[in-house]
N, C-alpha and C positions, 0 to 999 in steps of 0.2 A: 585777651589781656587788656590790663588800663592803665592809667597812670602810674596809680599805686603801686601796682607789680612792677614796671618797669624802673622805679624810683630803688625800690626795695631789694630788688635784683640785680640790679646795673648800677644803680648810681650811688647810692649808699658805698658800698664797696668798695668804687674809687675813690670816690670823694675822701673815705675813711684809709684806704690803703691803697693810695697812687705807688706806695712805692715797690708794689708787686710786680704793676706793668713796667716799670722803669727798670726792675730786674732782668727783663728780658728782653729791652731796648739800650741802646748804644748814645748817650749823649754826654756832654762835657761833664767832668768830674763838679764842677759846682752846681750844676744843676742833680746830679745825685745828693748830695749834701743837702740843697736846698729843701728836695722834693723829700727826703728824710726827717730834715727837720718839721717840717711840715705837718708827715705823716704822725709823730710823735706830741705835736703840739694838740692836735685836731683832735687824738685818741685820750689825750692829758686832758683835756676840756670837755668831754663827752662824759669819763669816769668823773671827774670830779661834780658835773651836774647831776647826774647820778646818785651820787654819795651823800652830797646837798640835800636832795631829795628827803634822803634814810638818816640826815643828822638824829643826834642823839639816843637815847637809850631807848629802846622797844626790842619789846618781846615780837615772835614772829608766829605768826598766827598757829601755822603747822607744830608749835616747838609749846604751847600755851597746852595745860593738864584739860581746862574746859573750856571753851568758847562758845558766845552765844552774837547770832547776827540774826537781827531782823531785816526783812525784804520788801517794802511794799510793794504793792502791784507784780508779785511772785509768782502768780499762776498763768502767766502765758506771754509772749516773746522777749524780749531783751530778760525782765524781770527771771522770769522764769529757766531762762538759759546761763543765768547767774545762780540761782539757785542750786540747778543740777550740780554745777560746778562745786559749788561749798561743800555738797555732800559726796561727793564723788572723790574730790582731792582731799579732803580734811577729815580722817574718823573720828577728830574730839571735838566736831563744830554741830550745835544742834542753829537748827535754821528754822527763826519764825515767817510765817508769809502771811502778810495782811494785804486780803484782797476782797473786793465783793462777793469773786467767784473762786469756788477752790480750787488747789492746783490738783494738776491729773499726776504730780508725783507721789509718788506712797513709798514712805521712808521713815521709818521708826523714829528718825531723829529731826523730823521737820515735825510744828506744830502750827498749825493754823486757826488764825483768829477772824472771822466774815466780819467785815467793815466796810460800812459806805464813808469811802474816805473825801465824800462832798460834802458829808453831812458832819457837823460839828459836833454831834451829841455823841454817833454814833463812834468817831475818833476819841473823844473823852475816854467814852466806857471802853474800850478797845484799850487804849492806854493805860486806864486804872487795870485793866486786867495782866496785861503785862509786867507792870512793875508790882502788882502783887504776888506773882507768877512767876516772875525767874527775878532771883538781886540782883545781877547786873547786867548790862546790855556791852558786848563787847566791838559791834559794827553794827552799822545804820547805814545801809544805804536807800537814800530814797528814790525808788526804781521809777513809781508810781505817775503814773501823766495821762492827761486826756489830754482832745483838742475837740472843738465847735466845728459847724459844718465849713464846710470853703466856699466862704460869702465874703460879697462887702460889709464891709465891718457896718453897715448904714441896714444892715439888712438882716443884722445877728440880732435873738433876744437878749434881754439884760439877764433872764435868767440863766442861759448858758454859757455868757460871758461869764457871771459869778461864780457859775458850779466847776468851769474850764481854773477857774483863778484858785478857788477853794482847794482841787485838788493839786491842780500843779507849784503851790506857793503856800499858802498859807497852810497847809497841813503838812508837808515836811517842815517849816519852821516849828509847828507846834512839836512834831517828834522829836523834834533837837532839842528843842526847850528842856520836853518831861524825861526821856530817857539819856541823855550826858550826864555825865556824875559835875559834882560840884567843884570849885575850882579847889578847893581843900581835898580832893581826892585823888591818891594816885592810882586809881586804875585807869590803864591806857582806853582811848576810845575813837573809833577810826570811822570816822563820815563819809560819805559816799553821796552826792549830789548828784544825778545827772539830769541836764541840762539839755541845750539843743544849739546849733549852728543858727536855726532860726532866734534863736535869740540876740545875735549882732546881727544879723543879716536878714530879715524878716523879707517875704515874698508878698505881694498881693493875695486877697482873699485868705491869709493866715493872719492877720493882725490880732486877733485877740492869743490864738497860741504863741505867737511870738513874742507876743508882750508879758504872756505870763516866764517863760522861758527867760527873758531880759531880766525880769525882776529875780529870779532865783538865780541868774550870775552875780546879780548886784550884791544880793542876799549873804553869796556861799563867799563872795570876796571880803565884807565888811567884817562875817564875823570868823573867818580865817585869821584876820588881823586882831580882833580881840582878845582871840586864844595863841595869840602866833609863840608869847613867852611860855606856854608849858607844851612841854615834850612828850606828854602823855595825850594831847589831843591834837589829832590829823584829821586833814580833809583832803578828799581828793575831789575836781570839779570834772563830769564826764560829760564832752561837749561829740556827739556823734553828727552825724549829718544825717540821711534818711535812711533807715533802718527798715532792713529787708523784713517787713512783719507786717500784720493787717494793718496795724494805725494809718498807714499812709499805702496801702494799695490802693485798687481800681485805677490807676492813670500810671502813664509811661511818664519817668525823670529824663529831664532833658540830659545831653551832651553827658552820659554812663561814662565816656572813654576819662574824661576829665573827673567827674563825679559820680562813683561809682556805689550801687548801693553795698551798706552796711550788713556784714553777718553778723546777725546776734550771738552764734559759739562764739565766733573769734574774739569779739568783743569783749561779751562776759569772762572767757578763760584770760584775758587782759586788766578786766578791774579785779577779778579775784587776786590773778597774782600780785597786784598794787595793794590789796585788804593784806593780804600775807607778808609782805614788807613794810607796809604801813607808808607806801610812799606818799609824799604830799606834791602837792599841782596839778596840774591836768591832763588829762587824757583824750583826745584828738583823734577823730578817726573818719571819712578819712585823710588822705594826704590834704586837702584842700582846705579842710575844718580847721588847720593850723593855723591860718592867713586870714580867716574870714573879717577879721579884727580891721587890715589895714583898710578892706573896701570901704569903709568909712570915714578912711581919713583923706580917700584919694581926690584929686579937683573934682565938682560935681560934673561936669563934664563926661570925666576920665568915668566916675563912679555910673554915670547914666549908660553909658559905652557897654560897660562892664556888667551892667546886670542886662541889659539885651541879651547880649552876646551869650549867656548863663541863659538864657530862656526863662529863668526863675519866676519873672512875672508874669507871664505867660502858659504855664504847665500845669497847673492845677485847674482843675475843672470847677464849675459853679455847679455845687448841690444845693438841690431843692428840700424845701422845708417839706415833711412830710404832715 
């Protein structure tokens, strides 16, 4: 068991419905009242962020005659466990996956398009082929991420800094770009970013993935804000922490009990159902990924404390150039 379960099991509960256990303890009639109004206030504020979330008019992906969602980096962990998902819950969603490598799923309703999604030329034509190939794109998430070895950044070449930068940032920009309908269009279109915890909170020996990661929050918040007046485009920002999958094997995470690794089912089966309501904001996973924000505001002191004690800087090994 870890934090998360413990939050999620226990405390959530209370926190949302104190007034269960006050039902079957004995205390002064204003403190009943109290702990009621409370419990009402706390549930009124949760549904309404919620609600917030799904304002205005949208179709719901399940309830849509056709759907069409592309995947990058679709053929194998997180990506790939969002894919199964789309075709597993949705029979009117056909699912493209642009990947280098194909996926090992075979589904009459997935199409896949081989893309080195480093290379510029090879994203272009990959694109021309899409939008010649289905009219419109109805979700975009972009799955797709590398990282460099775990060096000091004194020690990375420029070439895999740019290829790490290409795929992690400047080529989900350019999908957004070609496949969003224009702002004269109402067809709904639902974005999907994800992103990384090391992107406010960056570890030693990760600087060039942290930094691409930084820039695609910066990226998914400015132009959230540019589309924020039409109700026909969403974005959701997916900020996970280390995800149980090869990207980041070979070495033990420090302090599991606090920071525990990510399932990519649970995960995926979490942004799908936010592609199927079209929720906008973020998505956090996990408990700790919520917070990662304030480490930086906290005294340097307090913040130098704080990533010791996280091992963060310490946990990742130095790989060798081969």
């Amino acid at each position: 068991m870890n934090i998360d379960q413990i939050i999620e099991i226990i405390v959530v509960p209370i926190l949302r419905f104190p007034i269960v256990l006050v039902a079957f303890t004995k205390f002064a009639r204003w403190f009943d009242v109290l702990v009621f109004v409370y419990t009402v206030l706390v549930n009124a504020l949760w549904w309404l962020n919620r609600r917030y979330k799904t304002r205005g008019r949208w179709q719901h992906l399940d309830l849509m005659g056709h759907a069409t969602c592309v995947v990058t980096g679709g053929s194998k962990g997180l990506g790939s466990a969002v894919v199964n998902e789309l075709l597993t819950r949705f029979a009117n969603v056909q699912v493209i996956v642009v990947d280098i490598a194909p996926p090992k799923i075979i589904n009459s309703r997935l199409t896949y398009y081989p893309c080195d999604l480093s290379n510029e030329s090879s994203v272009n034509r990959t694109l021309d082929y899409i939008k010649k190939n289905h009219s419109k794109i109805d979700v975009l998430i972009n799955n797709a991420g590398i990282r460099s070895k775990f060096q000091n950044y004194s020690d990375l070449h420029k070439d895999d800094v740019n290829r790490v930068f290409q795929v992690n940032v400047f080529t989900p920009m350019r999908f957004i770009q070609e496949l969003s309908p224009r702002d004269d269009n109402n067809q709904q279109f639902y974005t999907v970013n994800v992103a990384s915890t090391l992107g406010t909170c960056a570890p030693a020996r990760a600087s060039c993935y942290g930094a691409s990661k930084a820039a695609t929050i910066a990226f998914h918040e400015a132009w959230t804000q540019e589309i924020g007046p039409y109700n026909n485009f969403r974005t959701l920002l997916v900020m996970p922490g280390q995800l149980d999958t090869s990207m980041f094997s070979g070495f033990s995470p420090p302090k599991q009990f606090l920071a525990p690794l990510v399932d990519p089912k649970a995960l995926a089966q979490r942004i799908v159902e936010c592609c199927r309501t079209g929720q906008r904001g973020e998505l956090c996973a996990p408990m700790y990924a919520n917070f990662m924000g304030l480490v930086r505001v906290l005294p340097y002191a307090i913040n130098q404390a704080a990533r010791k004690f996280s091992g963060m800087d310490s946990c990742l090994p130095v790989e060798k150039t081969h």
